[in-house]
N, C-alpha and C positions, 0 to 999 in steps of 0.2 A: 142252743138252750139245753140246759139237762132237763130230766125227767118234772124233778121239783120247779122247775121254772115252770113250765108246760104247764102242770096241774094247776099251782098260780094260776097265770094268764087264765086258765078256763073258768078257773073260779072268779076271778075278777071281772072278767070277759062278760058273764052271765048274773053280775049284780050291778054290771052297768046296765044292762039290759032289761034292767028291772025285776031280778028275783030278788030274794031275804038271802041271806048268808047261809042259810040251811037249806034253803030250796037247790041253791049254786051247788054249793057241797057232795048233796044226795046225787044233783044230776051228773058232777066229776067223780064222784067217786063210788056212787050203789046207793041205791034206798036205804036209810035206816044211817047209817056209817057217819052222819053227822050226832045223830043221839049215841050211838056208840062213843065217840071219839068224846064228847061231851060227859059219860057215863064214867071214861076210864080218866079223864083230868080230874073228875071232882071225886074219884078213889083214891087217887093220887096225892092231891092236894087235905085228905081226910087223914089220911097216912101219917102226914108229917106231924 
């Protein structure tokens, strides 16, 4: 598996397990990092 695969799987892994999609997220990747990544799509998409 690469990298991106792994992170997947963790993320997926832990909304089986009954978190929310942002709970999963924060806990793969840092607190906050799901409102970040969320912050920079709707700049993004504001953009166009």
């Amino acid at each position: 598996m690469n990298k991106n695969q792994i992170i997947s799987a963790r993320i997926l892994a832990a909304v089986a397990n009954g978190k929310t999609i942002e709970q999963a997220y924060d806990a793969v990747m840092g607190d906050g990092a799901y409102l970040k990544l969320a912050g920079e799509m709707y700049d993004e998409l504001r953009a166009k």
